[in-house]
Rosetta silent file (secondary structure, phi, psi, omega in degrees, C-alpha in Angstrom):
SEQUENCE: XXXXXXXXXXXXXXXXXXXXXXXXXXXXXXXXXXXXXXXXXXXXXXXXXXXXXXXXXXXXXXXXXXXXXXXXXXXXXXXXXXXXXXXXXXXXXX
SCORE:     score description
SCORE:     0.000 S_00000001
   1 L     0.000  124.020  169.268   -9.730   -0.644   -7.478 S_00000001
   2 L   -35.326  109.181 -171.595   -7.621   -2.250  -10.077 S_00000001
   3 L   -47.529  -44.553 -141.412  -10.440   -4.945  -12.502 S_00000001
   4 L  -135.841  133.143 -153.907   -8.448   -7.902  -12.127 S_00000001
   5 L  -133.019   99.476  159.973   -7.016   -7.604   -8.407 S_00000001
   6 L  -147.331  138.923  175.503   -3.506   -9.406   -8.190 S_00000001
   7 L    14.898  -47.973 -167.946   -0.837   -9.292   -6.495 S_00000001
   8 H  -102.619  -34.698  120.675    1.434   -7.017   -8.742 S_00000001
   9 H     1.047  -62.033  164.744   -1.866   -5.271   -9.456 S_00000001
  10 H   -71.931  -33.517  158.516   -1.739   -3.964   -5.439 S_00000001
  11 H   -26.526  -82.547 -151.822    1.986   -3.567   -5.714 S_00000001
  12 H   -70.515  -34.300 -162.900    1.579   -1.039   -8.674 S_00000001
  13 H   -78.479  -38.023 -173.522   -1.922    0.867   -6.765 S_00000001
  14 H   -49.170  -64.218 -174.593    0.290    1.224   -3.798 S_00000001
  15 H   -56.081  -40.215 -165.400    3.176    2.151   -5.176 S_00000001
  16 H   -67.050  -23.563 -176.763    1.900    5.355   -7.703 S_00000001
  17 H   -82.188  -37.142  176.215   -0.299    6.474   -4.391 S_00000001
  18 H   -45.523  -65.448 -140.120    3.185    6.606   -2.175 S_00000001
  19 H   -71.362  -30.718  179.087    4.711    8.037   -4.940 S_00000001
  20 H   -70.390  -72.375 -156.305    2.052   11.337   -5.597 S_00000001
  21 H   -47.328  -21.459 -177.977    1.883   11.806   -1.591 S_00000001
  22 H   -87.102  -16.414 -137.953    5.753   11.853   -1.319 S_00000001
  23 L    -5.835  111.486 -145.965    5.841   13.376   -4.443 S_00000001
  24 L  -150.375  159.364  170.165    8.184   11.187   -5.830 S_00000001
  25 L  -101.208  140.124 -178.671    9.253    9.564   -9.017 S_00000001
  26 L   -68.975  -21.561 -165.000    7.910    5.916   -8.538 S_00000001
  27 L   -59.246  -46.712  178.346   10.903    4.629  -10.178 S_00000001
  28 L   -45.144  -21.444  175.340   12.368    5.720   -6.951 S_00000001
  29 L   -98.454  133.200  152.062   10.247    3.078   -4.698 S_00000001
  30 L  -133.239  157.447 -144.408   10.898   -0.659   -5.223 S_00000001
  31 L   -43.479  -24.088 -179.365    9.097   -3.517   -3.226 S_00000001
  32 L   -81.331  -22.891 -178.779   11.861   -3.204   -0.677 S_00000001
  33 L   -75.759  115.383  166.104   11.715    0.443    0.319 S_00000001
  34 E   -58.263  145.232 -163.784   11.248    1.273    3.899 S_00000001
  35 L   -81.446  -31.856 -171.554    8.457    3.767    4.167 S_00000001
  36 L  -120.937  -33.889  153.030   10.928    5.728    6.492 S_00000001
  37 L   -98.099   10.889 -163.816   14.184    5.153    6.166 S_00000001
  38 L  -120.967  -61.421 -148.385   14.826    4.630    2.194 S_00000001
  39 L  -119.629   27.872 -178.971   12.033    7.234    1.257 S_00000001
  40 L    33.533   54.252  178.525   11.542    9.658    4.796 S_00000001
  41 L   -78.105  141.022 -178.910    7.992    9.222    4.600 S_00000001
  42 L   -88.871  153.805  171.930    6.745   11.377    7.963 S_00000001
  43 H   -46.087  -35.895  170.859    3.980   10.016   10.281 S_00000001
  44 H   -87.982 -130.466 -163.891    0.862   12.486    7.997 S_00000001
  45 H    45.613  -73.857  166.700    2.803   10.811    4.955 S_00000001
  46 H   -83.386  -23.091  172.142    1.913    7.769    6.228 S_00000001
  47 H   -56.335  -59.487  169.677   -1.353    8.642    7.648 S_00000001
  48 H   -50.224  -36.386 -149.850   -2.055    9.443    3.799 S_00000001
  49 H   -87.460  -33.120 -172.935   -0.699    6.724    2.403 S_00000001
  50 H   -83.321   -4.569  169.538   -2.987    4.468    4.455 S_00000001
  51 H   -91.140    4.264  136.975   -6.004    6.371    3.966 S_00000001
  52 H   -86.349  -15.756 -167.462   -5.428    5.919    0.392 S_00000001
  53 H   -85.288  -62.774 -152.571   -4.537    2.533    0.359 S_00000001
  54 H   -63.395  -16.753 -168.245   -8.609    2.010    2.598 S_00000001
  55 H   -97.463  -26.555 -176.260  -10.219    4.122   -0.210 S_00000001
  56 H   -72.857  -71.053 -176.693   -8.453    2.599   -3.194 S_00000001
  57 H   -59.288  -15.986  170.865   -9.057   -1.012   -2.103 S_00000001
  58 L   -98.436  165.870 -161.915  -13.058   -0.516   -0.617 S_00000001
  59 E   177.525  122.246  155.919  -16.220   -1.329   -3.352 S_00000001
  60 L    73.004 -117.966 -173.150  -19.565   -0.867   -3.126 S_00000001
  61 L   -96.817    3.223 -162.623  -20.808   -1.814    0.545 S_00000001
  62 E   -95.156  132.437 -178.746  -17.321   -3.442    1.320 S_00000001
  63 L  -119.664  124.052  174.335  -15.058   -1.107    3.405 S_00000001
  64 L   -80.139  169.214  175.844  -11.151   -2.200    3.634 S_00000001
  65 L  -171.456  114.331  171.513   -9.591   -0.965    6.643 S_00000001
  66 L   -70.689  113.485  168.615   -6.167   -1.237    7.829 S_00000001
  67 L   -25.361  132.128 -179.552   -6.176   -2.523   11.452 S_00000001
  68 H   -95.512  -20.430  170.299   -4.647    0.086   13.643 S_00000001
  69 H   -69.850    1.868  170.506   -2.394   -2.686   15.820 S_00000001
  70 H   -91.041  -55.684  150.014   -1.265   -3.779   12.289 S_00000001
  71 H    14.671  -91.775 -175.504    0.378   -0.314   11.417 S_00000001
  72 L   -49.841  -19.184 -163.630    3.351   -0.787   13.059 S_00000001
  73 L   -68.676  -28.677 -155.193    4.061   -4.321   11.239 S_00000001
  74 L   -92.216  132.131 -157.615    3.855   -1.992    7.927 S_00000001
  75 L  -142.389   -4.690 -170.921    7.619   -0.729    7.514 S_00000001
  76 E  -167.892  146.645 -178.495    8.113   -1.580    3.485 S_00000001
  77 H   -31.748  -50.962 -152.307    6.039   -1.420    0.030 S_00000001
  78 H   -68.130  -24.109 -167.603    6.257   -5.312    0.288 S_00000001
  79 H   -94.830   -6.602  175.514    4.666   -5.465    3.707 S_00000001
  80 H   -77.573  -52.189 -145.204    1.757   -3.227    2.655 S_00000001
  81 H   -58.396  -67.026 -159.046    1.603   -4.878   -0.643 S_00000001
  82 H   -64.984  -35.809 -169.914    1.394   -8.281    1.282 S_00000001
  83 H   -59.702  -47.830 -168.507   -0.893   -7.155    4.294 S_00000001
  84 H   -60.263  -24.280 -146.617   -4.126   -5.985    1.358 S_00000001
  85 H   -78.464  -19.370 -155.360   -2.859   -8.796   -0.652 S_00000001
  86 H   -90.509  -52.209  166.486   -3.755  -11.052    2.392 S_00000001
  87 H   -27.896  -55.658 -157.017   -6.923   -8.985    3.797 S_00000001
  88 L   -94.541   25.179 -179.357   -8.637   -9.153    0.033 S_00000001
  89 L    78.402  -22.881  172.579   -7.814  -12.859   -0.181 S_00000001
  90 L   -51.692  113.937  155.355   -4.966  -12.689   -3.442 S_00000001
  91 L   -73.188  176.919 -162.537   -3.212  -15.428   -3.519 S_00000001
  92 L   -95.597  138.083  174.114    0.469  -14.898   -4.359 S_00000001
  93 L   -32.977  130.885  149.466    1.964  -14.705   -8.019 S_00000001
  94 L   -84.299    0.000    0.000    4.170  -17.894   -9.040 S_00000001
């Protein structure tokens, strides 16, 4: 987990883990990118990406866990970015 845990800070953990499981150039994702139609991430794809996202994001005795009725809301970087940002409490950048 990123020491100082903000906003652009989840943004950046997300994006670099999308980008190795797609193997991808990250330049290629921005905040906006549909998990499935901009960068054809597959259903394992995504299975990875969120079981990277719960392992990146848990510490110590704390376990993150993406909700499985919340899944479908996540469709874009920004809505992943925003769901951990909101789970771990980060307020939003001005």
């Amino acid at each position: 987990m990123p020491e100082e845990l903000t906003r652009a800070a989840i943004y950046e953990v997300i994006r670099k883990q999308l980008a190795d499981i797609l193997e991808i150039d990250e330049g290629r994702i921005s905040e906006s990118s549909s998990f499935v139609d901009d960068l054809d991430a597959d259903s394992l794809a995504l299975i990875e990406l969120v079981e990277a996202i719960e392992s990146e994001f848990s510490q110590g005795d704390h376990t993150f866990r993406i909700e499985d009725e919340d899944l479908e809301d996540l469709r874009t970087l920004r809505d992943a970015v925003d769901y951990v940002a909101e789970v771990l409490g980060v307020t939003r950048e001005a």
